[in-house]
LOROGU-630633 format. One record per residue (C-alpha): x, y, z. Coordinates in Angstrom, 3 decimals. Each point is the difference from the previous one (the first is absolute). Layout:
N
<px:X	py:Y	pz:Z> .
...
end
This chain:
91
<px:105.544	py:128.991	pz:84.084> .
<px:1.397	py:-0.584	pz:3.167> .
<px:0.957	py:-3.155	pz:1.816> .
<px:0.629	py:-0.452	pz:3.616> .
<px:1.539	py:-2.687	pz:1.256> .
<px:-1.899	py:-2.123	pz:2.387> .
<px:1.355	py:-1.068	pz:3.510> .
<px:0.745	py:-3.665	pz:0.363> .
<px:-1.869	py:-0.022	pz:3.203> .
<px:-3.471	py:0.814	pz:-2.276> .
<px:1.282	py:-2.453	pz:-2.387> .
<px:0.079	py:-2.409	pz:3.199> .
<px:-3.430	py:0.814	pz:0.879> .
<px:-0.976	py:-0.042	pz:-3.258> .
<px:0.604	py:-3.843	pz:-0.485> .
<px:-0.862	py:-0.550	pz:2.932> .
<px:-3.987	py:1.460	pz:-0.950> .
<px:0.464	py:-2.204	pz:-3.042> .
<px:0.741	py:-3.324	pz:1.030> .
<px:-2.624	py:0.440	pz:2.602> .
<px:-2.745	py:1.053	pz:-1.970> .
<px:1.254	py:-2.166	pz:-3.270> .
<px:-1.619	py:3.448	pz:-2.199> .
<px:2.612	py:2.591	pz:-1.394> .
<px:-2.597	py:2.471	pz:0.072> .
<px:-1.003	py:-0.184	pz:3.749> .
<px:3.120	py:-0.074	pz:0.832> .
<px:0.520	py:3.683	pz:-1.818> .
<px:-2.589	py:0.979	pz:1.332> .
<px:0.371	py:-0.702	pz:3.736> .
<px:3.758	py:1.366	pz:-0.996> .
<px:-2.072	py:3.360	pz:-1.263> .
<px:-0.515	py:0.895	pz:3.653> .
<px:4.227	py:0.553	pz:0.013> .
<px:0.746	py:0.302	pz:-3.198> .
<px:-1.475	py:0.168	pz:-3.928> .
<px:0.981	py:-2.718	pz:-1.711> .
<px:-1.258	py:-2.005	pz:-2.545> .
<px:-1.010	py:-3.243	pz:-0.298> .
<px:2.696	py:-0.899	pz:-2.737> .
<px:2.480	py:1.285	pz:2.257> .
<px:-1.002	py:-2.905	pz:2.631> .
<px:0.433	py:-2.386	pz:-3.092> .
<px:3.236	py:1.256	pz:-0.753> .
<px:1.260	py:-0.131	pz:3.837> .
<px:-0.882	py:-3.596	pz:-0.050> .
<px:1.312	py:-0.897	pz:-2.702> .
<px:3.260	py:1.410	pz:0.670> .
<px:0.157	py:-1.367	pz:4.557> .
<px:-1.805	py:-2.761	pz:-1.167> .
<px:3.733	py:-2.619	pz:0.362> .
<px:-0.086	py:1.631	pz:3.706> .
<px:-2.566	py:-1.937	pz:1.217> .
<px:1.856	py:-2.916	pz:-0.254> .
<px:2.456	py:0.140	pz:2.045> .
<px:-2.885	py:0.037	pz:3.145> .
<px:-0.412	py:-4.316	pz:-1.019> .
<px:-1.176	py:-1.436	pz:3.114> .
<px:0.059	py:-3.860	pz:-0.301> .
<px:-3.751	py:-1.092	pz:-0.639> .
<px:0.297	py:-3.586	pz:2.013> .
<px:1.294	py:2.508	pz:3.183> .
<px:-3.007	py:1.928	pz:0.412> .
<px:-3.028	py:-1.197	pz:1.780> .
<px:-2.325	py:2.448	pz:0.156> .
<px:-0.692	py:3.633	pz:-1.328> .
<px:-1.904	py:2.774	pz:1.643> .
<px:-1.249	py:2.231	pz:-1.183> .
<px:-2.109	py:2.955	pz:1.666> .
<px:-1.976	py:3.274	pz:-1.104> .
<px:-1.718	py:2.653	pz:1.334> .
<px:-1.147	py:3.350	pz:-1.126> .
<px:1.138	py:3.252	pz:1.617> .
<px:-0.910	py:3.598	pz:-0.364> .
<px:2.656	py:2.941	pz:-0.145> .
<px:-1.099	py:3.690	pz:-0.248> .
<px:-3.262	py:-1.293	pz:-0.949> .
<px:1.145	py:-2.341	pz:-2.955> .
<px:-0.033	py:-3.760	pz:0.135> .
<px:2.580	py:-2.332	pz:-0.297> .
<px:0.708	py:-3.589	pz:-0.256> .
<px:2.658	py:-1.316	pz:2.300> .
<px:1.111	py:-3.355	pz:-1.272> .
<px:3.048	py:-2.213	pz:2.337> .
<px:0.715	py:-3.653	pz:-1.031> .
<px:2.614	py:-1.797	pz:1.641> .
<px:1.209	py:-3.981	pz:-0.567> .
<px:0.702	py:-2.530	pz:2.613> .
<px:3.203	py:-1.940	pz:-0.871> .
<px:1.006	py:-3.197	pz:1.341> .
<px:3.534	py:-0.573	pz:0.317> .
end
């Protein structure tokens, strides 16, 4: 068996669907649409970027609000959930 390599930008994307939807297996399969991959392969992919995350610390006692917006959006007749979020920081 055969096994391909997968593009960091998919592993990107691929965290990305997991740390939004908190569920390794939604995440593979809203990755499914791009790419197969399983949901153990999410697993692993966190486990390994997981010490990445922290260097994006913002300090807590800075921020004063979060926002945080959704909306659902169709392309080529499938829907999608658009999620932006965005902090307010005093300084």
């Amino acid at each position: 068996m055969k096994r391909n390599k997968t593009h960091p930008s998919v592993i990107s994307y691929g965290l990305y669907l997991y740390f939004n939807s908190r569920s390794y297996r939604c995440a593979s399969k809203c990755l499914d649409l791009i790419i197969k991959r399983t949901h153990v392969s999410i697993w692993k992919w966190v486990q390994k970027y997981a010490n990445c995350a922290d260097r994006f610390k913002v300090n807590k006692h800075l921020v004063k609000e979060i926002f945080v917006d959704e909306t659902l959006i169709q392309i080529d007749g499938q829907d999608y959930w658009l999620w932006i979020g965005t902090t307010l920081v005093l300084l």
